[in-house]
C-alpha positions as CSV (number, residue, x, y, z in Angstrom):
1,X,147.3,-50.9,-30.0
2,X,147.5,-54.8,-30.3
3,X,147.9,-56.6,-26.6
4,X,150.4,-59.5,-26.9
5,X,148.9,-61.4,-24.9
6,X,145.1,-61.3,-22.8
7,X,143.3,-63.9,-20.5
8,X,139.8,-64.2,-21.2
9,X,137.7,-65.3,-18.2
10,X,134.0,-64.8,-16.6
11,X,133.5,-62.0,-14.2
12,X,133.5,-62.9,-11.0
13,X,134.4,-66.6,-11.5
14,X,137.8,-68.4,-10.2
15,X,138.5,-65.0,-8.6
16,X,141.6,-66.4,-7.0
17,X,143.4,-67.2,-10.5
18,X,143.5,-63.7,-11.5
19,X,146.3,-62.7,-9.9
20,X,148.4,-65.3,-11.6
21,X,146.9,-64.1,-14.7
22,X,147.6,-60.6,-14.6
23,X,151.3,-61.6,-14.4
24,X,151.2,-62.7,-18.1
25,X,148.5,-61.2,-19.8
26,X,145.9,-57.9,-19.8
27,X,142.6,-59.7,-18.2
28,X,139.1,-59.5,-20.3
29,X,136.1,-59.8,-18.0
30,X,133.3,-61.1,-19.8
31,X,129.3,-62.2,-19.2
32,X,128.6,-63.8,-22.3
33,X,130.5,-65.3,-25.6
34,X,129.2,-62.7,-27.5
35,X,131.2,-60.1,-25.2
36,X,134.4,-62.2,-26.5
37,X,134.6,-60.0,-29.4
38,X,135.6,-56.8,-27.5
39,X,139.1,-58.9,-27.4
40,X,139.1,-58.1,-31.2
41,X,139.7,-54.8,-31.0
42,X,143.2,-55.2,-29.3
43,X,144.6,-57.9,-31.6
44,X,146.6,-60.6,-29.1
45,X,148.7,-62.5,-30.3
46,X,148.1,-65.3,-27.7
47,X,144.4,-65.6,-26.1
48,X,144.4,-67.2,-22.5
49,X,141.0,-68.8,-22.3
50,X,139.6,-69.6,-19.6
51,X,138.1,-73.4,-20.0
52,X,135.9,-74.0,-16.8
53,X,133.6,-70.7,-16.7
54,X,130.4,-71.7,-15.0
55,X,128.1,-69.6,-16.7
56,X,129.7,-69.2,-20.0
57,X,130.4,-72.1,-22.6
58,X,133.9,-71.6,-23.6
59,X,133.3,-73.4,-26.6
60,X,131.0,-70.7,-27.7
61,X,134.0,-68.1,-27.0
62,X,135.9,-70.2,-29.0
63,X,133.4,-69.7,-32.0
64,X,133.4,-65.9,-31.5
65,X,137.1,-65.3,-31.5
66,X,137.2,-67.6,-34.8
67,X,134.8,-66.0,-36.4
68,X,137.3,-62.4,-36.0
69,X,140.0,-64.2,-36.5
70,X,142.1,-64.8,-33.5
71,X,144.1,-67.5,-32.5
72,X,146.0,-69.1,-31.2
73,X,144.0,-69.7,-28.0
74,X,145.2,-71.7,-25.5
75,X,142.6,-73.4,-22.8
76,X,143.5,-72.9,-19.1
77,X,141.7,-74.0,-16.1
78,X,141.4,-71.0,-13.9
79,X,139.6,-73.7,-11.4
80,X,142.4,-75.3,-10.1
81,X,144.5,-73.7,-7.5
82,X,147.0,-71.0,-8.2
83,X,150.0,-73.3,-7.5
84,X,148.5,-75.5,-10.3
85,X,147.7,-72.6,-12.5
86,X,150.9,-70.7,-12.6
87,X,152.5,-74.5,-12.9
88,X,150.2,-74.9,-16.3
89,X,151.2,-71.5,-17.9
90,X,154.9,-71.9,-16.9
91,X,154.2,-74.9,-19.1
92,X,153.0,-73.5,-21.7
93,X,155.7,-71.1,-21.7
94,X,158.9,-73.5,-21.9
95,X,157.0,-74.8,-25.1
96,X,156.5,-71.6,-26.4
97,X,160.1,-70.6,-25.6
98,X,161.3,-73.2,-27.2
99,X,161.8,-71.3,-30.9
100,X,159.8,-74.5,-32.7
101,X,163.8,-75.4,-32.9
102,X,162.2,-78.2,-35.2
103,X,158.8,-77.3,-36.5
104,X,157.0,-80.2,-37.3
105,X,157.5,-81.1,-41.2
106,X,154.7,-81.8,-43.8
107,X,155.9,-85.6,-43.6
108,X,156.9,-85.8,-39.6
109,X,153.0,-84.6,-39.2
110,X,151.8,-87.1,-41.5
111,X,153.9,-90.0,-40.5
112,X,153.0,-89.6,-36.5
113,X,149.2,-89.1,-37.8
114,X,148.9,-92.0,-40.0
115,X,146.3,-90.1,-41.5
116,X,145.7,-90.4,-45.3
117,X,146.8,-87.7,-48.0
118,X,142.8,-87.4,-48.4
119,X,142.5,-86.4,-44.1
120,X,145.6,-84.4,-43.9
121,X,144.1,-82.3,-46.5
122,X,140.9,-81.5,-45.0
123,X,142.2,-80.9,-42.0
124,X,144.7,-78.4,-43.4
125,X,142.4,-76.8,-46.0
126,X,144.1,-77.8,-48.9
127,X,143.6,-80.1,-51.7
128,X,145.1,-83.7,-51.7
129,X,147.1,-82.6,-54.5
130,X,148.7,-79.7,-52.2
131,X,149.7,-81.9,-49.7
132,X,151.0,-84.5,-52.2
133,X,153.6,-82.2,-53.6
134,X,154.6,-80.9,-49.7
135,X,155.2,-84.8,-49.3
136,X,157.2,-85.0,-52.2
137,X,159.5,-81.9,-51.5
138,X,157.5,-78.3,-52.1
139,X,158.3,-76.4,-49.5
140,X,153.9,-75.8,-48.1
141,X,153.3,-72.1,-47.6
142,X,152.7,-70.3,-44.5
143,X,149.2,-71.7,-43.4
144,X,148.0,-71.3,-39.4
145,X,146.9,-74.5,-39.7
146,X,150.0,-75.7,-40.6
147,X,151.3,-74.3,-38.1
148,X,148.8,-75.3,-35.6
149,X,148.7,-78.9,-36.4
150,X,152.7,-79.0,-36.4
151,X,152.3,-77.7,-32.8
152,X,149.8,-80.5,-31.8
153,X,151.9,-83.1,-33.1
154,X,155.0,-82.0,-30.9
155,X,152.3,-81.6,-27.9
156,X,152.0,-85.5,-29.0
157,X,154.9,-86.6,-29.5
158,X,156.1,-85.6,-26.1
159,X,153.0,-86.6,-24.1
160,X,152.7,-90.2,-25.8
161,X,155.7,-92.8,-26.0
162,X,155.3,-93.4,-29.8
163,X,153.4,-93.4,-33.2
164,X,151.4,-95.9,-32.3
165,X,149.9,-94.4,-28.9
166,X,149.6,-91.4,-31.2
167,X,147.4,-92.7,-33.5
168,X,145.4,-95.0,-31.1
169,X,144.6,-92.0,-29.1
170,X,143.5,-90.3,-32.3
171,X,141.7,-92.9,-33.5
172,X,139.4,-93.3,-30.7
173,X,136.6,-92.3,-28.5
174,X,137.3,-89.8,-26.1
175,X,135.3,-89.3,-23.0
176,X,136.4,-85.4,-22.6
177,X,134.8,-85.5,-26.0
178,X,131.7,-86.8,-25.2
179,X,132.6,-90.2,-27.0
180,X,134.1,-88.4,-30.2
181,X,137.5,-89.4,-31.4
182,X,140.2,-86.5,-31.7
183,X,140.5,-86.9,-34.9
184,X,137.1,-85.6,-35.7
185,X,137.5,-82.6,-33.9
186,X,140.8,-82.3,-36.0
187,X,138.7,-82.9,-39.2
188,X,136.1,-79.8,-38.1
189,X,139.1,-77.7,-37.4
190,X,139.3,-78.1,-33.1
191,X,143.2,-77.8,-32.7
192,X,142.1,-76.3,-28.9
193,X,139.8,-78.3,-27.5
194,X,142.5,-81.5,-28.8
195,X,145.5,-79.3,-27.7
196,X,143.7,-79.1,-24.0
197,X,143.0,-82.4,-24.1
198,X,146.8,-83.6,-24.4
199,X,148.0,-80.9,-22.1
200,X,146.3,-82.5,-19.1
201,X,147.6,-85.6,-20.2
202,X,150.8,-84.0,-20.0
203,X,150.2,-82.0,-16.6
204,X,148.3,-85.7,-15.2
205,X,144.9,-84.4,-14.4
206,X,143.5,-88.0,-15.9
207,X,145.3,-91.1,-16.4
């Protein structure tokens, strides 16, 4: 039976979130990536993952529930306090409520990117060629990373004042990314960890 949605979090860590949690989502305790995969079996549609485990690298949960498929995942911090916590997913919420009234466009994507035909394709798994003929008026078929990337760029758009903060922030080195620009994570296919990255922008955990 699929879950909608389930929170994915190390036993016995951040103890105090849980609570908030389980007012959303069915809770998966876990001890190692690996045991990631058990969330598989009950096909979310939203993954809740937890983004400040002690013991367990989230980013190697990440590569587990990729590799069976599931997504989207969005990161949480289940450190921060529950006033904080239930503040982020109430967050989340109001932008998934909001019916993607306007999803982003093939060529509202690529004009708040800047990125080339060449990049856009990569990052969306597609050839240049695709992507040329979505630009020039072929309606693009359902693709999750479409759809993904769309998302980002309205995460963007409303966290950053215009195109050009956009693309500056893209463009360069990010110290949550241990000196990588986000547009290299885009490139390897890293909509979450960029997503997280602009949501604390958003909720003003760094300036």
């Amino acid at each position: 039976m699929a879950e909608r949605i389930v929170a994915v979090k190390e036993v016995g860590a951040s103890s105090h979130a849980e609570g908030i949690l389980a007012r959303f989502a069915r809770i998966y305790g876990i001890r190692s990536a690996e045991e990631a995969a058990l969330v598989a079996k009950v096909k979310p549609e939203i993954v809740l993952l937890d983004l400040a485990m002690p013991h367990v690298d989230a980013n190697d949960v990440l590569r587990v529930l990729r590799r069976h498929q599931i997504q989207p995942v969005v990161l949480l911090n289940c450190s921060q306090t529950p006033r904080e916590l239930l503040s982020q997913i109430r967050l989340l919420a109001d932008l998934r409520a909001k019916p993607s009234a306007a999803p982003a466009s093939i060529r509202r994507i690529a004009g708040a990117l800047g990125l080339s035909q060449e990049a856009l394709a990569r990052i969306l798994g597609v050839s240049a060629k695709t992507v040329q003929r979505w630009l020039k008026g072929t309606k693009p078929k359902s693709r999750p990373e479409l759809v993904r990337l769309g998302r980002l760029v309205s995460l963007l758009e409303e966290a950053l004042p215009h195109k050009q903060a956009i693309q500056s922030y893209l463009n360069h080195p990010n110290p949550s990314f241990s000196g990588e620009r986000p547009i290299d994570l885009l490139l390897r296919g890293e909509f979450e960890r960029v997503e997280a990255d602009v949501q604390a922008m958003q909720e003003g955990v760094y300036d």
